[in-house]
N, CA, C and O atoms as a GROMACS GRO file, in nm:
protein
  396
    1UNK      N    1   0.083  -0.119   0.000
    1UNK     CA    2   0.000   0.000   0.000
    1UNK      C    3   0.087   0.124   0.000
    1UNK      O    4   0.170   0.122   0.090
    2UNK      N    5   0.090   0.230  -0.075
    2UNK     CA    6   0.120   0.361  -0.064
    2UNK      C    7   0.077   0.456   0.004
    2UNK      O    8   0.134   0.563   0.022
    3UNK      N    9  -0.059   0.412   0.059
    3UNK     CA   10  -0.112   0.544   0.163
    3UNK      C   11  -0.150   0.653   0.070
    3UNK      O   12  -0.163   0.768   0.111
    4UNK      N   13  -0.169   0.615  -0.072
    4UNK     CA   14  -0.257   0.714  -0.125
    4UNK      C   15  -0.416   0.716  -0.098
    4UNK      O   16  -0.483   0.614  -0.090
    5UNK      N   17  -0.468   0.850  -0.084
    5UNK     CA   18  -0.634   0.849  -0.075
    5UNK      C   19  -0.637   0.907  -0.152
    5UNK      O   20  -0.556   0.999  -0.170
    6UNK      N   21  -0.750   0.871  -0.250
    6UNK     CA   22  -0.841   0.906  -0.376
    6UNK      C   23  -0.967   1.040  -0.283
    6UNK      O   24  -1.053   0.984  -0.215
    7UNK      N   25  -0.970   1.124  -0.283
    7UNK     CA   26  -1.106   1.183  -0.222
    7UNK      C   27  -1.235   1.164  -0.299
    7UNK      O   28  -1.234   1.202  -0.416
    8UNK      N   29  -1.340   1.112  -0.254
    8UNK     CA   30  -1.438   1.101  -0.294
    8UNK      C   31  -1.530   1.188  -0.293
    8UNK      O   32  -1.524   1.244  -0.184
    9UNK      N   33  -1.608   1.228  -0.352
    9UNK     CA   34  -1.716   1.398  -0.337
    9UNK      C   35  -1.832   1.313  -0.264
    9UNK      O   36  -1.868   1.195  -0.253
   10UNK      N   37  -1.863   1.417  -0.230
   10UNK     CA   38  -2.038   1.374  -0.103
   10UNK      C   39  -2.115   1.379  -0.167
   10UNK      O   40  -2.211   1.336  -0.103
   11UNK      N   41  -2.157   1.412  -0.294
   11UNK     CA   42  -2.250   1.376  -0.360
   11UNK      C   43  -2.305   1.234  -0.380
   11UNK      O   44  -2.420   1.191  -0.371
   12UNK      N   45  -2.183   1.171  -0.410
   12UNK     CA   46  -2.170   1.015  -0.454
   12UNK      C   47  -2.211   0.960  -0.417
   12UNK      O   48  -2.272   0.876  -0.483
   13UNK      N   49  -2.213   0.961  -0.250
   13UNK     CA   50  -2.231   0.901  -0.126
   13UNK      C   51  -2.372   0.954  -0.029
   13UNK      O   52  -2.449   0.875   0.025
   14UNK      N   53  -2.379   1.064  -0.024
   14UNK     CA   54  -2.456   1.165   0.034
   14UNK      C   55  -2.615   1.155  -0.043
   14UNK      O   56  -2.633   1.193  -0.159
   15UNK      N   57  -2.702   1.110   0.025
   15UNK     CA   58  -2.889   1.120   0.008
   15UNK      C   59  -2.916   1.233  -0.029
   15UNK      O   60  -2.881   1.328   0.041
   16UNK      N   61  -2.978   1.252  -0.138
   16UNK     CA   62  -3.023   1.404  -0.161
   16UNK      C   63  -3.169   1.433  -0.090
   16UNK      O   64  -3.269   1.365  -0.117
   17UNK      N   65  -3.168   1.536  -0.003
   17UNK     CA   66  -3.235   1.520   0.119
   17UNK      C   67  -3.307   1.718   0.111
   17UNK      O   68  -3.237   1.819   0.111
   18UNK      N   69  -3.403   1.715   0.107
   18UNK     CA   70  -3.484   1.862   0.102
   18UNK      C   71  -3.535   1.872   0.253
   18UNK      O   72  -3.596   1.774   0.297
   19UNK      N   73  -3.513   2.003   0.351
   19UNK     CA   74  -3.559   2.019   0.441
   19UNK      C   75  -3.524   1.925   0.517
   19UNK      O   76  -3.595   1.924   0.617
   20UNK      N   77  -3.424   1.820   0.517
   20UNK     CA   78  -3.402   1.690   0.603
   20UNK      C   79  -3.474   1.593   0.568
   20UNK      O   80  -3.470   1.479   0.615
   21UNK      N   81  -3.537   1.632   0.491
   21UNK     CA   82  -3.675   1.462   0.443
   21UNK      C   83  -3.612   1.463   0.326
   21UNK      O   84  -3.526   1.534   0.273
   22UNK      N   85  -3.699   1.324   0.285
   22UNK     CA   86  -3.663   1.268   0.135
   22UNK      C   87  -3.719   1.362   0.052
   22UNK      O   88  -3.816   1.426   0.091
   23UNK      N   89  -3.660   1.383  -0.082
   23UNK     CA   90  -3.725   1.493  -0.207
   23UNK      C   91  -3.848   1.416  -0.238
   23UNK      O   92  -3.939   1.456  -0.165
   24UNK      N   93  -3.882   1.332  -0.308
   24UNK     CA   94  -4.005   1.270  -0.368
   24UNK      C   95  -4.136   1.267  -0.246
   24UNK      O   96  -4.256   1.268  -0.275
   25UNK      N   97  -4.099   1.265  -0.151
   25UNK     CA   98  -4.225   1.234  -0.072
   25UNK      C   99  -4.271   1.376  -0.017
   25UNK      O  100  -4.388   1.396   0.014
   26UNK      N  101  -4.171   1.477  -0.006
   26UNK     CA  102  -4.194   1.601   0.048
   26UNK      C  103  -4.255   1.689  -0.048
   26UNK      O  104  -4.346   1.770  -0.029
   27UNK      N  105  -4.187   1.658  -0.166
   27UNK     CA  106  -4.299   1.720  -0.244
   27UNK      C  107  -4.418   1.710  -0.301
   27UNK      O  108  -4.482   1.804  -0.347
   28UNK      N  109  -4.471   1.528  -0.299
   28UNK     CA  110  -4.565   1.500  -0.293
   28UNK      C  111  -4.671   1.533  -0.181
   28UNK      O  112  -4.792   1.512  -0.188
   29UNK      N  113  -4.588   1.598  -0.059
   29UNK     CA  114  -4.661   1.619   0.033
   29UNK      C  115  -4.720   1.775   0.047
   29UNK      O  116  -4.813   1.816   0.116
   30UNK      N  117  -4.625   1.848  -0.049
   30UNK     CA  118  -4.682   2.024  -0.026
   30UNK      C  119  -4.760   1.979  -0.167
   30UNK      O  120  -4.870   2.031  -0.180
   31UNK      N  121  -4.732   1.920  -0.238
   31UNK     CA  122  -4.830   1.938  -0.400
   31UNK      C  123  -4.995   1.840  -0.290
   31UNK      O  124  -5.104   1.894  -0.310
   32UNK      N  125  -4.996   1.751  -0.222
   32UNK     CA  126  -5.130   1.755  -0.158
   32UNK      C  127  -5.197   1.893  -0.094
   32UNK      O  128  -5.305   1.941  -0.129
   33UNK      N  129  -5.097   1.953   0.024
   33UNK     CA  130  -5.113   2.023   0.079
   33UNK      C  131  -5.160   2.164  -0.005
   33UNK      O  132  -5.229   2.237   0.067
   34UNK      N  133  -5.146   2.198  -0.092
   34UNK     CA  134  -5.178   2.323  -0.204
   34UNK      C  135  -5.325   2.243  -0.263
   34UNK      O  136  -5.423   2.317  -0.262
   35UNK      N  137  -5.346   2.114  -0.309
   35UNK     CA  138  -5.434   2.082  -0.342
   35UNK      C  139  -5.524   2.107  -0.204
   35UNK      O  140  -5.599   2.205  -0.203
   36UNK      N  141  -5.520   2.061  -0.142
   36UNK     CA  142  -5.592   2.124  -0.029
   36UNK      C  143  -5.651   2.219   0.007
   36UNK      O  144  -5.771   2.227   0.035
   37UNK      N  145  -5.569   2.300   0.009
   37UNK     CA  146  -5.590   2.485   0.028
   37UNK      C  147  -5.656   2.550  -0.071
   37UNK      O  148  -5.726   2.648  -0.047
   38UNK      N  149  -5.637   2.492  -0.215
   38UNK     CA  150  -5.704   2.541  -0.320
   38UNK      C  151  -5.821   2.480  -0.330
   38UNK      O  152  -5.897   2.537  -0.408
   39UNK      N  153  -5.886   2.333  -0.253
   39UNK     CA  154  -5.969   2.259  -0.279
   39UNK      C  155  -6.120   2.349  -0.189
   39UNK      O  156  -6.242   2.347  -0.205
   40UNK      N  157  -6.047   2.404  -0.116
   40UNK     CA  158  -6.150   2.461  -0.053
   40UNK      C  159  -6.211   2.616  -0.046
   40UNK      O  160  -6.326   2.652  -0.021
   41UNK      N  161  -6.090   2.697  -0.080
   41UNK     CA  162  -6.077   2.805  -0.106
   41UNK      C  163  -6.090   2.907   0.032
   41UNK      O  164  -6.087   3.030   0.025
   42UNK      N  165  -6.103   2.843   0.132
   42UNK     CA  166  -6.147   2.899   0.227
   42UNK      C  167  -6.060   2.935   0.388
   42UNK      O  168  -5.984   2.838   0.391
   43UNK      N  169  -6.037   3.001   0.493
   43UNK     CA  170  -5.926   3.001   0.560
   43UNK      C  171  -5.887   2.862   0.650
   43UNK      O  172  -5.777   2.824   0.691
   44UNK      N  173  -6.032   2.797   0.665
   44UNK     CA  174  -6.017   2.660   0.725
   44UNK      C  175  -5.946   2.567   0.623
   44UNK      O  176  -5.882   2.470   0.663
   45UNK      N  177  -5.956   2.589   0.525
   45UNK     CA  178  -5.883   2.503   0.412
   45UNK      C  179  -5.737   2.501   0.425
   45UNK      O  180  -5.670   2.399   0.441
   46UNK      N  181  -5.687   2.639   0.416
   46UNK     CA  182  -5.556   2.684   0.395
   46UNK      C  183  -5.486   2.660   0.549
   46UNK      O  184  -5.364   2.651   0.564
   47UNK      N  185  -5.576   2.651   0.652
   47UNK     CA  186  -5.487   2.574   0.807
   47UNK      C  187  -5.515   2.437   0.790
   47UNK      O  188  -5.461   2.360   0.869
   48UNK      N  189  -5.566   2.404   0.730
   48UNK     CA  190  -5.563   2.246   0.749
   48UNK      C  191  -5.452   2.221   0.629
   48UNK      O  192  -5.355   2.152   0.659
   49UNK      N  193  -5.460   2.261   0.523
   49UNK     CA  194  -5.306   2.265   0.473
   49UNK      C  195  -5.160   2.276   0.490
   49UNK      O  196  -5.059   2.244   0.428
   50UNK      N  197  -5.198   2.345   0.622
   50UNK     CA  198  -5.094   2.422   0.677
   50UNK      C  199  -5.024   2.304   0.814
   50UNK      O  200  -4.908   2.270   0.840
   51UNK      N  201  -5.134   2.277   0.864
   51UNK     CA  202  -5.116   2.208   0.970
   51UNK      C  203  -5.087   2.018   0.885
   51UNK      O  204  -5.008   1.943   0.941
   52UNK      N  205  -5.135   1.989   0.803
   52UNK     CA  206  -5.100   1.855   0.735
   52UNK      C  207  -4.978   1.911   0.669
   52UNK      O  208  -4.898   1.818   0.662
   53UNK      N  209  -4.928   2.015   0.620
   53UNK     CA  210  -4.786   2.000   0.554
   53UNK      C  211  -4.645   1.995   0.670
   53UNK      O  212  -4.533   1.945   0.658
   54UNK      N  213  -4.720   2.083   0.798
   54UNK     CA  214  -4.598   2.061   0.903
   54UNK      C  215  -4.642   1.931   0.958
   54UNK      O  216  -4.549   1.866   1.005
   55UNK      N  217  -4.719   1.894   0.962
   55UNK     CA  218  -4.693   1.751   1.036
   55UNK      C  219  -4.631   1.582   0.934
   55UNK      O  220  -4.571   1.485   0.980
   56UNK      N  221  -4.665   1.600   0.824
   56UNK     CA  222  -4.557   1.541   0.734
   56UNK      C  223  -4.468   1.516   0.695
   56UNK      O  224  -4.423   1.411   0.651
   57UNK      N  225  -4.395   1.703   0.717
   57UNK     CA  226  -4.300   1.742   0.702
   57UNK      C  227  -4.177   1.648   0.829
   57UNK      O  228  -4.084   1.569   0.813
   58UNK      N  229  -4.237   1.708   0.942
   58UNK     CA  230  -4.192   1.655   1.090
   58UNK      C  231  -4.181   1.479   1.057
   58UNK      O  232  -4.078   1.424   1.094
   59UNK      N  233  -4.261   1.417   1.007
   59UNK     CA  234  -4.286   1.268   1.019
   59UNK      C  235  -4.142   1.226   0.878
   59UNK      O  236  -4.040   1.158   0.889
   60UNK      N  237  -4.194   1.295   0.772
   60UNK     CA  238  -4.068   1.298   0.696
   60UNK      C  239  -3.918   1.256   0.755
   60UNK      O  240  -3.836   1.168   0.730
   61UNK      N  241  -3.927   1.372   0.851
   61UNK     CA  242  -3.769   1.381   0.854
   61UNK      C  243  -3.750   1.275   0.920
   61UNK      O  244  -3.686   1.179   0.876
   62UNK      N  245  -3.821   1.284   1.069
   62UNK     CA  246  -3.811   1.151   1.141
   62UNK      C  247  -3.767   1.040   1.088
   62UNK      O  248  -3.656   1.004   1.128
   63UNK      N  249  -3.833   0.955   0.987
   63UNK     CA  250  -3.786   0.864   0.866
   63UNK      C  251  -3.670   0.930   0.788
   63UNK      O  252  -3.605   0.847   0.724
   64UNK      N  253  -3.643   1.013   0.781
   64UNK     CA  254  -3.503   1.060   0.693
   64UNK      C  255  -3.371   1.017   0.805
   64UNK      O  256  -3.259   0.976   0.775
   65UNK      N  257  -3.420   1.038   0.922
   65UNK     CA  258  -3.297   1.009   1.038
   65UNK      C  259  -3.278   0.864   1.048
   65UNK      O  260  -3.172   0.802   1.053
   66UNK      N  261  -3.454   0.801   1.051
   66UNK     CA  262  -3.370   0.664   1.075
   66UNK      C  263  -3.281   0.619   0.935
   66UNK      O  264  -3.165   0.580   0.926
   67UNK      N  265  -3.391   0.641   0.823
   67UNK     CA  266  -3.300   0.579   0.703
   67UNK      C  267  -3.355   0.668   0.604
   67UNK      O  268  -3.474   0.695   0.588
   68UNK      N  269  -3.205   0.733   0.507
   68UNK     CA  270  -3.250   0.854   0.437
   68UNK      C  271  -3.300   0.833   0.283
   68UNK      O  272  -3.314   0.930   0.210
   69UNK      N  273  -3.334   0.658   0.225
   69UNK     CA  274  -3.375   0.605   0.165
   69UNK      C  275  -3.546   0.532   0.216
   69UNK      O  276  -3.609   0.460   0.140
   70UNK      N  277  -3.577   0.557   0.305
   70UNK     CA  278  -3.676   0.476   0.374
   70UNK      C  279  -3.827   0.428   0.265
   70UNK      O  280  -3.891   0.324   0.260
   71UNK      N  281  -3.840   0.565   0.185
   71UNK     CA  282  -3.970   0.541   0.118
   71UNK      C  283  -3.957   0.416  -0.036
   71UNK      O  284  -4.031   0.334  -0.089
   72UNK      N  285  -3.802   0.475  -0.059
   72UNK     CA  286  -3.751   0.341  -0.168
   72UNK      C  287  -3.739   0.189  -0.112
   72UNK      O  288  -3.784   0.091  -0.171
   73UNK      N  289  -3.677   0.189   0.001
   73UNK     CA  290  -3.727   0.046   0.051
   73UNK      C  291  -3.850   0.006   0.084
   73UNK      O  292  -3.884  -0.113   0.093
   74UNK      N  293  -3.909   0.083   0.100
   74UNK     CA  294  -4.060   0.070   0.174
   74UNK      C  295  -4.112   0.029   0.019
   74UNK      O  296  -4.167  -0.080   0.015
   75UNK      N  297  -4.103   0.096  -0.100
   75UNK     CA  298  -4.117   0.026  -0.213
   75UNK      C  299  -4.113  -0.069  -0.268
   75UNK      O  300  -4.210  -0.122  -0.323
   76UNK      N  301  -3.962  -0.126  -0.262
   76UNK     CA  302  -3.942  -0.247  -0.298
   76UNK      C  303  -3.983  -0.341  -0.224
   76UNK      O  304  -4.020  -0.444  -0.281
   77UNK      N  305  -3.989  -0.333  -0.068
   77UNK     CA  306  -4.041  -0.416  -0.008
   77UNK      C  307  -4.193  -0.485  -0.030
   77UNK      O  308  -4.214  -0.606  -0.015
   78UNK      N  309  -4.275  -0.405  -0.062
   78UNK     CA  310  -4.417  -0.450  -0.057
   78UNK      C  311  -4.436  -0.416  -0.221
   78UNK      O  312  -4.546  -0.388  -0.267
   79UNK      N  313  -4.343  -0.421  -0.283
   79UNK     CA  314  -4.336  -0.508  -0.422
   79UNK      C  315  -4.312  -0.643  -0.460
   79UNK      O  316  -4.332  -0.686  -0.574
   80UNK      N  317  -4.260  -0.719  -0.349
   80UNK     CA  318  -4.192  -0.834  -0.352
   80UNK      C  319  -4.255  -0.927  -0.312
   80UNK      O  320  -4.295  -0.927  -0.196
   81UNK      N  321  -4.285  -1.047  -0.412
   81UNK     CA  322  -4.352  -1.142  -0.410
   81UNK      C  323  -4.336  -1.217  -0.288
   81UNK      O  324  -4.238  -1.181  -0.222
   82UNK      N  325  -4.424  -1.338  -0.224
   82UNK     CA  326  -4.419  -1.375  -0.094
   82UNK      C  327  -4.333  -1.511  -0.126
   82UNK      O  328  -4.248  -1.565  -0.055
   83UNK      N  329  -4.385  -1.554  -0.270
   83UNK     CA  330  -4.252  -1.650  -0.303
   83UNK      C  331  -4.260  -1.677  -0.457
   83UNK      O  332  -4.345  -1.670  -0.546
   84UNK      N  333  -4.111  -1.718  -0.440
   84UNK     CA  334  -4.037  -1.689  -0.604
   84UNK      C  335  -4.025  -1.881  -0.650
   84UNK      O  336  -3.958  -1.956  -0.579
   85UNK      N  337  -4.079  -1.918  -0.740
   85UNK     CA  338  -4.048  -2.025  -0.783
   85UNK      C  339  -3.911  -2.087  -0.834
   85UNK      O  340  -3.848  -2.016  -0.912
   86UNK      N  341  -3.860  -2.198  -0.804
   86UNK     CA  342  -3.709  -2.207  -0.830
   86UNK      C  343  -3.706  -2.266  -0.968
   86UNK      O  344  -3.618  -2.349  -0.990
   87UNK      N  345  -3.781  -2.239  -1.054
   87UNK     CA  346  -3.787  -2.222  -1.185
   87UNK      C  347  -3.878  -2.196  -1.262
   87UNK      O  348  -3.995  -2.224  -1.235
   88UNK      N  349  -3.838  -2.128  -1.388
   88UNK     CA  350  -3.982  -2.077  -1.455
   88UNK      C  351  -4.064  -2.143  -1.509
   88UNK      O  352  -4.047  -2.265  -1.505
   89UNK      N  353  -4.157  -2.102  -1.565
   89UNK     CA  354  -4.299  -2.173  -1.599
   89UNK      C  355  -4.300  -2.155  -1.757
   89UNK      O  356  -4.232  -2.065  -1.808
   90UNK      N  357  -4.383  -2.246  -1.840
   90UNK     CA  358  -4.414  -2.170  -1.978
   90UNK      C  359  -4.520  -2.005  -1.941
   90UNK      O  360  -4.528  -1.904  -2.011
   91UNK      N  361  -4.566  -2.025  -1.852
   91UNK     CA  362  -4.672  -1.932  -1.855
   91UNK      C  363  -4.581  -1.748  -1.814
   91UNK      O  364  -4.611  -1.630  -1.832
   92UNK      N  365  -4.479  -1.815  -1.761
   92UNK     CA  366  -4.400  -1.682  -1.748
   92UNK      C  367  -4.405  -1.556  -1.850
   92UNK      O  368  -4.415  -1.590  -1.968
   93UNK      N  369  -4.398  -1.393  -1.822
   93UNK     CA  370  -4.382  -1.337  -1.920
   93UNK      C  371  -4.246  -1.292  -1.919
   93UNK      O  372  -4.178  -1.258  -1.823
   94UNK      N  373  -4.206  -1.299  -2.090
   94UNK     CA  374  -4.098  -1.312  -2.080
   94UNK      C  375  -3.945  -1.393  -2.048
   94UNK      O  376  -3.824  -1.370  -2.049
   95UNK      N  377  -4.072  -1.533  -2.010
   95UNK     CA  378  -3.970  -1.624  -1.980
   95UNK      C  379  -3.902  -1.708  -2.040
   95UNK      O  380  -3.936  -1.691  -2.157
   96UNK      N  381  -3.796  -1.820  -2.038
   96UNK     CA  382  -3.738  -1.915  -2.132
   96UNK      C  383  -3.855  -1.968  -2.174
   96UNK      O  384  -3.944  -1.990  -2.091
   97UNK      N  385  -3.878  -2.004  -2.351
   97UNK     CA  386  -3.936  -2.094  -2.399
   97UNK      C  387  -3.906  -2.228  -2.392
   97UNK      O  388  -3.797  -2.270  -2.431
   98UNK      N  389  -4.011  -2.318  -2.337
   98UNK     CA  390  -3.984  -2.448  -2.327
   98UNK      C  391  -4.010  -2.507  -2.453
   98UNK      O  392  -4.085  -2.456  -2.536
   99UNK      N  393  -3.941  -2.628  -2.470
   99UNK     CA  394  -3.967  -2.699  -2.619
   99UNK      C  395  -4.080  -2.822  -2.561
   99UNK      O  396  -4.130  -2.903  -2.640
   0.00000   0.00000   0.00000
């Protein structure tokens, strides 16, 4: 070994993280929250907007601390079949053709 270090940038490595929460879910959460406020037009509308975007926001991050990927696993997870056959079928799509 030479004891050279390569520096690596934090991007590479580093969660891209808005307000401390995840980007995709936070903004899915003010684009509800505006639907909201506009849904009603009214000042009770625009606090209940107000009050569901900070409390999302807060729940967000929470999940950003434990894991700053949380909503992508939470994805794949309850995408995933309960069981995988240890080989394919003709009926597969996309699968090997059997002769």
């Amino acid at each position: 070994m030479s004891g050279r270090k390569i520096p690596i940038h934090a991007s590479l490595y580093r969660p891209s993280l808005v307000m401390g929460a995840e980007r995709e879910p936070l903004l899915y959460s003010a684009l509800f929250a505006i639907l909201i406020a506009l849904g009603g037009f009214t000042l009770y509308a625009g606090g209940a907007a107000l009050v569901f975007w900070v409390v999302t926001v807060f729940i967000l991050q929470k999940n950003a601390s434990f894991d700053p990927q949380l909503s992508k696993i939470g994805l794949r997870h309850f995408n995933q079949q309960n069981f995988y056959a240890a080989r394919s079928t003709p009926w597969q799509i996309g699968g090997a053709k059997l002769k």
